[in-house]
N, C-alpha and C positions, 0 to 999 in steps of 0.2 A: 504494500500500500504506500502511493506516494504523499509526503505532506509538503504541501507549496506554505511559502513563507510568507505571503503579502495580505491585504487585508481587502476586501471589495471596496474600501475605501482608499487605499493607495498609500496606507499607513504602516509601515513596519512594525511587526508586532514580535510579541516576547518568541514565537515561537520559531520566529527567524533564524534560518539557518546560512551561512555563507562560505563560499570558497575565496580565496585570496593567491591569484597568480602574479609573476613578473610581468612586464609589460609584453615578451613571445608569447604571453599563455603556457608557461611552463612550472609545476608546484617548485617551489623552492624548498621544500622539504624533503621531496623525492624525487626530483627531477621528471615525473611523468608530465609529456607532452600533451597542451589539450587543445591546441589551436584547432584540431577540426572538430571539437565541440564549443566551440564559444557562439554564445547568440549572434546573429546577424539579422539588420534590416530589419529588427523590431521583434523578432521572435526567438520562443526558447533554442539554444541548440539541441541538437538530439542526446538522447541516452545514450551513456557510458555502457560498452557492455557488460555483464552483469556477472558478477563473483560470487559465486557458491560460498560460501561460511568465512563470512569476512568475522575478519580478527582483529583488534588493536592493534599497533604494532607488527603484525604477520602481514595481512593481506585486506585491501579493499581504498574505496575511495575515503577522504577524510572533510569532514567540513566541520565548524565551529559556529556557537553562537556568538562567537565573540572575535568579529573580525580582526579587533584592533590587537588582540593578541599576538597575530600572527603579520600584520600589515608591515610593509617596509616603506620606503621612500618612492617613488615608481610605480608600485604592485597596483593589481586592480582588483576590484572587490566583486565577486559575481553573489546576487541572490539565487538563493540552489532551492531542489527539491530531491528526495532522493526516497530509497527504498531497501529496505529491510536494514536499518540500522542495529547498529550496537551501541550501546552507551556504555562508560565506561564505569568500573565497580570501586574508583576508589572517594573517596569524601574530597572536599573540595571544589573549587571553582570548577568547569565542566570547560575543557578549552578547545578538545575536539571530541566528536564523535567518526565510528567506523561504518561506512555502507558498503551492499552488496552493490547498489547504480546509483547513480546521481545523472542531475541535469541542472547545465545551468542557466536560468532563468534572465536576467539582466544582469548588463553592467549599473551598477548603483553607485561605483568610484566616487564621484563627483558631488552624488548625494550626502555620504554618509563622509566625504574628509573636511567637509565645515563641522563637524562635532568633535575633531580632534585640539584637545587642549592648546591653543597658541606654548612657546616655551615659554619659561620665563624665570629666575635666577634661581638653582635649587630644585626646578620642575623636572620630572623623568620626560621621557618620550613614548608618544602613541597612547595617552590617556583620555578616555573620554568624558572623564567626569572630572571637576577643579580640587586643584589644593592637593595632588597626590606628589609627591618625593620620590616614589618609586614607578615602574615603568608599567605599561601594556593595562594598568587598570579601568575597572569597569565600573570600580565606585569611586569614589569621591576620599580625599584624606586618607591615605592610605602611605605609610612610608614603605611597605614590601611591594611585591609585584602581581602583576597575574591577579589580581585578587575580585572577586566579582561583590562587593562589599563595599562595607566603607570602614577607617579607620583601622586598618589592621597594620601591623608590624611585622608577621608574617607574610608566604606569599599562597598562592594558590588556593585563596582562601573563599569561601562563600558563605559569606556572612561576615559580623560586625564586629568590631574591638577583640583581634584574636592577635597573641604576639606568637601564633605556632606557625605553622604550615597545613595546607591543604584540611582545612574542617571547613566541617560545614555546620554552622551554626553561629554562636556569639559567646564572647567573651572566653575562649580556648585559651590556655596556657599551655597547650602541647601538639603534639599531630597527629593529622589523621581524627580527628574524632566526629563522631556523626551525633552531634547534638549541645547542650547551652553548658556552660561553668565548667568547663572540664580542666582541670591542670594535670591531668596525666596524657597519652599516649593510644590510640586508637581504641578509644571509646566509643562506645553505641546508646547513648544515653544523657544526661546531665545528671551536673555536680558531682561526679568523679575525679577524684583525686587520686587513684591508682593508673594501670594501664591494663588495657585491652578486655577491658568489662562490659557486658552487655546487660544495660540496667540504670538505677540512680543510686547516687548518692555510698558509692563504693568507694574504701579507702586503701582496699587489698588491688592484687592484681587477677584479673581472669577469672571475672566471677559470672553467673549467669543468674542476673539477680538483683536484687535491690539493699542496700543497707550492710552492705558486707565488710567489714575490715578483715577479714585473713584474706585467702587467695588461692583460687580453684575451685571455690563455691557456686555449687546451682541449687540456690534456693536464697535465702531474705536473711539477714541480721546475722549472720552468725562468724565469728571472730577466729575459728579456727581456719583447719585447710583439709580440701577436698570433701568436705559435707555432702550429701546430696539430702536436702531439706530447710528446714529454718529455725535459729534460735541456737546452734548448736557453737560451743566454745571448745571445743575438740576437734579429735583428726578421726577423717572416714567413717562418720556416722550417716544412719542413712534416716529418711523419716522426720516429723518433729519432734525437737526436743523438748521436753516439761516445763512447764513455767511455773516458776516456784515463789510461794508468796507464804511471810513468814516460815521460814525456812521449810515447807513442804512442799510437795508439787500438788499442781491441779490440773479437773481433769480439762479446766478452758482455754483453748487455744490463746495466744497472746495478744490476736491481736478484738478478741471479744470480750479482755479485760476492762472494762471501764472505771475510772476513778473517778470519786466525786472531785466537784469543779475546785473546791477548797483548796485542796491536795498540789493544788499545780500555779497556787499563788503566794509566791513566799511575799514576807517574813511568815513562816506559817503558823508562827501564836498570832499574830494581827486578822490572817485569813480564818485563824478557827474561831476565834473571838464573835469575830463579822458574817461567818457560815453561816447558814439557812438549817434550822434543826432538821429540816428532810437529811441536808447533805450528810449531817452527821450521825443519824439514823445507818444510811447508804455505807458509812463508813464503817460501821461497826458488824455489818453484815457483808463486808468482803468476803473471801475464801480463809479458813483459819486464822482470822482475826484474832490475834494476840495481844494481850494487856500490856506484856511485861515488854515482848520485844518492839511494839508502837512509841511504848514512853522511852526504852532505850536510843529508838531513832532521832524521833522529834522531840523529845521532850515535854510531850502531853499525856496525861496517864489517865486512868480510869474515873479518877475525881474530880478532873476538868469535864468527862463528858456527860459525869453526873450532875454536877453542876450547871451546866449547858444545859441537859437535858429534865431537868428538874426530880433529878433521880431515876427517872426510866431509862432505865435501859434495854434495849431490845432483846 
């Protein structure tokens, strides 16, 4: 299926695809000849002919959303259409894709080289949005390169405020990651602070899962390595671990524990003071509610909640 780049209005649209030859019509990347496909006399040229299992890198035609990527001084810009594409698997600004055929539609040169950044002291080359340091970008304030974003310090970036390489998302402090907060290293998620975790808020490495500080975890919260479950602070356990309240386990998952709202408002004599007698009702019917080891923690014991509670106790 082919997808043409232009808009019934005449407008170049996101889904624009283009080639970028020297002025013979020759890729400067690969040196393939295309003079006997270039448009003429107002019409597309003809199709490329067509390559069985086109591959990055291997085999096929290439074209890019992002002409200015690849644009040189000279070059001409053709809007393409093309057929059985490959996109490529890694995060990042997206700079070419691979087809089985392509065709190329117009020359747009002339169009599209008034949106090239004039230079000016400190400015890269071939940006099309202002204020970038660094070269070929597609956003705006960017000191690295390539980056289809804005403000990044890395390069090959898609998305915003990343000092990594190649994510896609915002605010990266590493590479390769597919998603927001990440200061580790090909992540698939946000707020990872490890590498190569698929999930949030991971501080291990290589976890399938959310909340993990060890590393090789597939499952939630658990601070050992190689888990398969959640909750677990050991090695090679599989299943969930108990959740243990007043030093026994129960039989409620962790994450169908609820505390009253008190519980989670420090100074927590001020919040128990100011508690609602429901919450502290709620409290004293947790799961093995214990006197001795509640007042060991917070320092509230049995006579504060008699007190409170005008002597009943539940």
């Amino acid at each position: 299926m082919s997808k043409t780049a232009i808009s019934g209005k005449g407008k170049f649209v996101s889904e624009a695809y283009y080639k970028v030859l020297n002025a013979n019509g020759v890729a400067p990347t690969t040196g393939f000849d295309y003079s006997a496909y270039l448009p003429k006399d107002g019409k597309p040229g003809p199709w490329l002919p067509e390559i069985s299992g086109a591959q990055i890198s291997k085999q096929g035609y290439y074209l890019s959303k992002h002409w200015n990527m690849w644009y040189e001084d000279g070059a001409r810009v053709y809007l393409a259409e093309f057929k059985g594409a490959v996109m490529p698997d890694i995060p990042g600004a997206q700079e070419r894709i691979c087809c089985g055929s392509i065709r190329l539609l117009k020359d747009i040169t002339d169009e599209l080289a008034s949106s090239l950044q004039q230079d000016y002291p400190g400015c890269g080359k071939f940006n099309i949005s202002r204020c970038n340091t660094g070269f070929r970008n597609a956003g705006k304030s960017n000191t690295g390169s390539f980056n289809d974003g804005a403000l990044n310090t890395g390069d090959y970036n898609k998305g915003d405020f990343n000092t990594g390489n190649r994510n896609s998302g915002i605010d990266n402090a590493g590479d390769f990651n597919s998603g927001n907060c990440n200061c580790g290293d090909y992540n698939k998620g946000n707020y990872n602070s490890g590498d190569s975790n698929t999930g949030w808020r991971n501080s291990g490495d290589f976890n399938v899962g959310h909340g993990n500080s060890g590393s090789f975890n597939r499952g939630n919260r658990n601070s050992g390595k190689w888990n398969v479950g959640d909750c677990h602070c050991g090695f090679f356990n599989e299943g969930n671990a108990p959740t243990y309240m007043f030093n026994k386990p129960v039989s409620l998952p962790y994450k169908e524990i609820k505390l009253p709202k008190w519980l989670a408002k420090p100074p927590l004599r001020d919040s128990f003071e100011s508690a609602e007698l429901s919450e502290l009702e709620e409290t004293l019917k947790l799961p093995n509610f214990d006197f001795d080891i509640f007042e060991r923690i917070t320092g509230i014991g049995k006579s504060d909640f008699e007190r409170r509670l005008g002597g009943r106790l539940p």
